[in-house]
N, C-alpha and C positions, 0 to 999 in steps of 0.2 A: 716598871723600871727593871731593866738584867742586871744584875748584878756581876761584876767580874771580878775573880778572887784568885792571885800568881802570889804565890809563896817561891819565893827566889835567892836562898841561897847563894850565893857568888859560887861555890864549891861544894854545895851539898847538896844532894837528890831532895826533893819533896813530891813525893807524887799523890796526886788528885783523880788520874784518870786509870779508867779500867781498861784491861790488854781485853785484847778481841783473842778467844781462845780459836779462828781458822786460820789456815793455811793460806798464805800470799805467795805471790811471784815474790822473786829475790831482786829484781831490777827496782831502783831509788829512783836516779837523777842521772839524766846525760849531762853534763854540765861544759861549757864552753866560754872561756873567758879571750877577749879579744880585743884593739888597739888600745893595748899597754893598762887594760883598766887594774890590772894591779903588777906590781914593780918586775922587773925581769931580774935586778940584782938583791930581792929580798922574798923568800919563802913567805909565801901563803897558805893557808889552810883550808880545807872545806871540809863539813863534820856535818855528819847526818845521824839523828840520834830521833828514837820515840816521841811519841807525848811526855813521857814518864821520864824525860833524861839520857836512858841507854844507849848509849854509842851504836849505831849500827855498821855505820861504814866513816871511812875517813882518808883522805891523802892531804899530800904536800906537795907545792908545785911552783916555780917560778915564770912571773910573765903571761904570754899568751899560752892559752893550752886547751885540750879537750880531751874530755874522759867521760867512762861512765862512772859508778859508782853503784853496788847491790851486795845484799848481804850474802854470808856463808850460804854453803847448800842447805845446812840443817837448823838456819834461824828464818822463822816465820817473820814476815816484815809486813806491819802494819799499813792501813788503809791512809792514817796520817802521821805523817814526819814533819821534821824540826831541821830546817839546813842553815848552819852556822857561818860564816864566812868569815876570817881573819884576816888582816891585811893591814900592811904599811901602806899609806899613802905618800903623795909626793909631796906634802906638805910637812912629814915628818910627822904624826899622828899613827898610832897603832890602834883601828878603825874594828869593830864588831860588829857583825848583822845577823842579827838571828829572826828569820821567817816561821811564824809557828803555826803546827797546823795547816801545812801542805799536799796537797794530795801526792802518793806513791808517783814515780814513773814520770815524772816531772822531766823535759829538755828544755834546759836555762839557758839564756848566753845573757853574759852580764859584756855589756858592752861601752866604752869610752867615746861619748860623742867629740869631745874636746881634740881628739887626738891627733887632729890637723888645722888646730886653732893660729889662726897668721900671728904674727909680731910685726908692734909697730915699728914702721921703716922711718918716720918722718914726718914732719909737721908742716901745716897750711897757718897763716895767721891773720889778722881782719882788725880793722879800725872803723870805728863810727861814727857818723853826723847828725843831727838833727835830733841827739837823745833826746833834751829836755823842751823842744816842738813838741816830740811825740810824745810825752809824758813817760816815757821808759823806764825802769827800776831793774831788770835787768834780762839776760840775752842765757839762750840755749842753744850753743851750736850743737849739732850733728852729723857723723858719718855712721859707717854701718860699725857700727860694733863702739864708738867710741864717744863721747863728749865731753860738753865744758859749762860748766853753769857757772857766770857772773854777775854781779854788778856793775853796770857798762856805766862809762865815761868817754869822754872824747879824748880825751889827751894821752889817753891807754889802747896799746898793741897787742892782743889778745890770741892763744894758739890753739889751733885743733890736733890730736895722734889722727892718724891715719896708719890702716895697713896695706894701704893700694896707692900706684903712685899715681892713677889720676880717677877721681869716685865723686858723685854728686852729695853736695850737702845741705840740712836743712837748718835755718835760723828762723828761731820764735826769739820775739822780743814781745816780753810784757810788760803792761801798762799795771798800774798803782789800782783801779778799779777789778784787777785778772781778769780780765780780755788780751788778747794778742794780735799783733800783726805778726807778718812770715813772710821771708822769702826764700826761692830752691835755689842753688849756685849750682851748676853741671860743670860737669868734667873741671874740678879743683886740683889743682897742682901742688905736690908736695913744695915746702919751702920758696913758694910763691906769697905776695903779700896782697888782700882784696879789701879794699875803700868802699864802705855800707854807707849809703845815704837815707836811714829809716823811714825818709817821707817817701820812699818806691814801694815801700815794704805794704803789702796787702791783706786783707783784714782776714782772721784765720777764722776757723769755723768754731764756733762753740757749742756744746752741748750739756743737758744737764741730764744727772744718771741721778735717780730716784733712791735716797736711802731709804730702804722700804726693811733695815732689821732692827728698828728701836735701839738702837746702842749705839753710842756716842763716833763722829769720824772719829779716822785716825791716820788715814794717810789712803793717795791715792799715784796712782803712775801709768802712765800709755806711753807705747813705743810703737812700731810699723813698720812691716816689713816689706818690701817687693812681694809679688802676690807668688811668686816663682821659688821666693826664698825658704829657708827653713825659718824658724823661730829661735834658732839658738842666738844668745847672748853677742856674738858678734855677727850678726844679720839685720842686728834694731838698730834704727834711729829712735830718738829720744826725746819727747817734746815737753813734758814736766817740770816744770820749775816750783819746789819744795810745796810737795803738792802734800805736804803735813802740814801747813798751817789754813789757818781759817781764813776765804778772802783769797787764795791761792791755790786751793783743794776744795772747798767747800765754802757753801756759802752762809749767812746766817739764820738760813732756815734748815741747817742740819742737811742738804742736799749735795752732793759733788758735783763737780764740773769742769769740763776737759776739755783743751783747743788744739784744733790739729791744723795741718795742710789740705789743700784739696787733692794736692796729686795722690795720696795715698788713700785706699781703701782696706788693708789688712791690718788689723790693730790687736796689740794684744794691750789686757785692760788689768791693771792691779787692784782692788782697792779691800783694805783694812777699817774694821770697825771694833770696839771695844777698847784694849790699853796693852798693846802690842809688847809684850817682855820682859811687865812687869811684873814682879813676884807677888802671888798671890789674886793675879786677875787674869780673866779669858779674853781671845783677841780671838775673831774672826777673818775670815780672808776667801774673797773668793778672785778667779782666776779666771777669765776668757780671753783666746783667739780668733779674729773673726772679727763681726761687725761690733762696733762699741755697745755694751747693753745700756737697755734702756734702766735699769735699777740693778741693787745689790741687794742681793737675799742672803738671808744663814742660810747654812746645813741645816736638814729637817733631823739633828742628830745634838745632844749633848752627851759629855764627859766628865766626872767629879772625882776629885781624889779625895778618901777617904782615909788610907795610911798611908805613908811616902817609906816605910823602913825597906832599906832593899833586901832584906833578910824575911821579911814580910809583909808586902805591900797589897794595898787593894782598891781597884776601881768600878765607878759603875759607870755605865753608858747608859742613851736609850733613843730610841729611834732609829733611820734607818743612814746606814753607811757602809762604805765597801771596808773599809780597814781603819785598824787605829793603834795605838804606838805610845813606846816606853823609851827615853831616852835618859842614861846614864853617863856620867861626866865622871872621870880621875885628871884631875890636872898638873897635880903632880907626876903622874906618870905618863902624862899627853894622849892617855887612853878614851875610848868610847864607846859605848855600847848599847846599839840601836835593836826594840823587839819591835816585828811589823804582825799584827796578831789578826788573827783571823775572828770577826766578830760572832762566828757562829759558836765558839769552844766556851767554857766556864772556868776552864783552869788549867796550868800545863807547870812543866818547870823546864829551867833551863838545863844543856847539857853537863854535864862534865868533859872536859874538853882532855883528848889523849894528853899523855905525860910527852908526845912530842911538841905541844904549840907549847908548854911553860916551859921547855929546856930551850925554844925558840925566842919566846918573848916571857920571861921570869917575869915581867911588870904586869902581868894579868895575874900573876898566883896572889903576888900581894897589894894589887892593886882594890881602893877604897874609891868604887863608885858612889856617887852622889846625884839622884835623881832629879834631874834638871826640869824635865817637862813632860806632858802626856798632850795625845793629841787625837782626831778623828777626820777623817776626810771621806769626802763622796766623789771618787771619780766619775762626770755627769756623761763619760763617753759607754761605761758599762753598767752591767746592773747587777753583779757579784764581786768577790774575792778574785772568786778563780777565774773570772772570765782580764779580772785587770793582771794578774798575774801571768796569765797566757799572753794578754798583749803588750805586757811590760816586756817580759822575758823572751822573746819571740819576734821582735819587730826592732828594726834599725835605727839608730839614728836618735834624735832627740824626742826626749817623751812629749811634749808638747804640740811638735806636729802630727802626732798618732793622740794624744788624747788634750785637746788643747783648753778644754773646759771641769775645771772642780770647786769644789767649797770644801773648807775646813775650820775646824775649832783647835783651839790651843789653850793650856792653863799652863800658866810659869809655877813651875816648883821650886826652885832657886836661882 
């Protein structure tokens, strides 16, 4: 088992690791932040500091931007850094990410896939017949980006958002045993009304996906995209109805099982096992895009926490994984702070941040993190750190059409 051992201070240095006594290049991090991913009317920071804490380089910047970032001529800059990032979000949240254990000479662009995300214009709406013929308990409609999960009656006028004023949509309706029927509506018209007779409605496809990680379900989801599409969040249709319970996700042999349309071929597949964010237990979660898989495995990796102080905490791992992670919570000051750690290091500390980010944001000097969760992931598109970091930071667009397959482990800490 590796053991991993972060003495972290919120404000004090702890260092664990030894300075490499050669001479480096002075160049850090190109760095490039781009559509609106962080605010144009609120200062951000970006802080690049040792294994050890030490500040090496640091700016402030509003919005979209690009810079380099290297240290003085006469400070030696180590093999690996620590880059910080500070940021309001648009939710109102004062956001932290600290990547530890980064190679030198790093070109980042941290980019906003959202940042031409439509708004709904307007709604479609549907009535139905023949529910309790077909045995029906209740109906999922779909458009790209949006739906409706009910329980269907007849005597009820039911509506879908929509962000396009005329988009094909998909209806599953399931039956009391979870099997479904479905049918596709083309070219739907905003603030139009369409009369469902479910005895047209044709029998959907079924499939069962192999719990094959010993630990209990716990929920499961598929959506579908146009083969053409991205995978972002408003490109899926949505065919799951409360695929957490037993009988509806899973069957009583502990197995899942998922019903789709025939017209679709691109599927992306959620499915959860263990006890998902409850305090004190581990949830598993794996992720595919592509063909539905045939079973759900763990990560060939576990995680344990062993101290939660955030003044001195410590975890062990063991197995293999590309990355895994420390997540700290102030709610009082609507603060957060995320470490993404590199599983090859044993120990680091975090930086001290210039006396520009706390004359910026005073709610980090006294702000009381509370270590919410630790986690590990296997992105199954790479087979390092730095090779998912290069394609994370480097590549367009939404991370799931560049890496559309991972597993992860998660323990709740509070």
């Amino acid at each position: 088992m590796k053991k991993i051992l972060y003495i972290i201070p919120l404000l004090i240095l702890v260092s664990c690791e030894e300075e490499s006594s050669e001479e480096f290049s002075t160049d850090l991090i190109t760095a490039t932040f781009k559509n609106g991913y962080c605010l144009p009317d609120n200062n951000s920071f970006l802080v690049v500091s040792s294994e050890d804490g030490e500040i090496l380089a640091d700016t402030s910047f509003q919005g979209d931007a690009s810079f380099n970032l290297s240290t003085a001529d006469s400070v030696n800059a180590p093999d690996k850094i620590n880059i910080t990032l500070i940021r309001m979000t648009e939710w109102g949240a004062l956001s932290v990410t600290t990547n530890l254990s980064v190679d030198k000479g790093a070109n980042w662009t941290w980019d906003n896939p959202y940042h031409d995300e439509p708004e709904v214009i307007g709604n479609s709406y549907y009535t139905f017949s023949n529910v309790s013929e077909n045995n029906i308990s209740r109906v999922v409609l779909s458009s790209k980006g949006n739906r409706n999960r009910f329980s269907v009656y007849q005597s009820i006028t039911y509506g879908l958002s929509h962000y396009h004023q005329i988009e094909d949509v998909s209806i599953m309706a399931y039956k009391e045993d979870g099997t479904a029927i479905y049918t596709i509506l083309e070219d739907v018209q905003i603030e139009q009304t369409y009369n469902l007779d479910l005895s047209t409605f044709l029998p959907a496809n079924y499939k069962i996906i192999t719990n094959s990680t010993g630990e209990d379900c716990d929920n499961i989801s598929l959506q579908a995209i146009n083969v053409d599409d991205s995978a972002i969040q408003y490109n899926r249709h949505t065919f799951t109805d409360r695929g957490y319970i037993e009988g509806l996700g899973w069957n009583t042999n502990g197995e899942f099982f998922v019903n789709y349309p025939s017209e679709f071929s691109k599927f992306g597949t959620g499915i959860g096992v263990g006890q998902y964010n409850v305090v004190g237990e581990k949830s598993w979660f794996q992720r595919t895009w592509g063909d539905i898989p045939e079973s759900v495995e763990k990560i060939n990796a576990d995680i344990t926490l062993v101290k939660s102080d955030p003044l001195d905490f410590e975890v062990s791992t063991n197995g293999v994984f590309d990355q895994w992670s420390v997540h700290f919570d102030d709610s009082l000051s609507n603060s957060n702070w995320t470490f993404y750690i590199n599983p090859n290091i044993s120990s680091s500390s975090i930086p001290i941040m210039p006396s520009s980010v706390y004359t910026e944001y005073p709610e980090l000097s006294s702000a009381f993190f509370k270590m919410t969760s630790i986690g590990a992931v296997d992105f199954l598109c790479v087979d390092s750190i730095q090779e998912w970091l290069e394609l994370y930071f480097s590549t367009d667009g939404y991370y799931l059409d560049f890496c559309p397959q991972y597993r992860s482990v998660d323990y709740r800490v509070n």
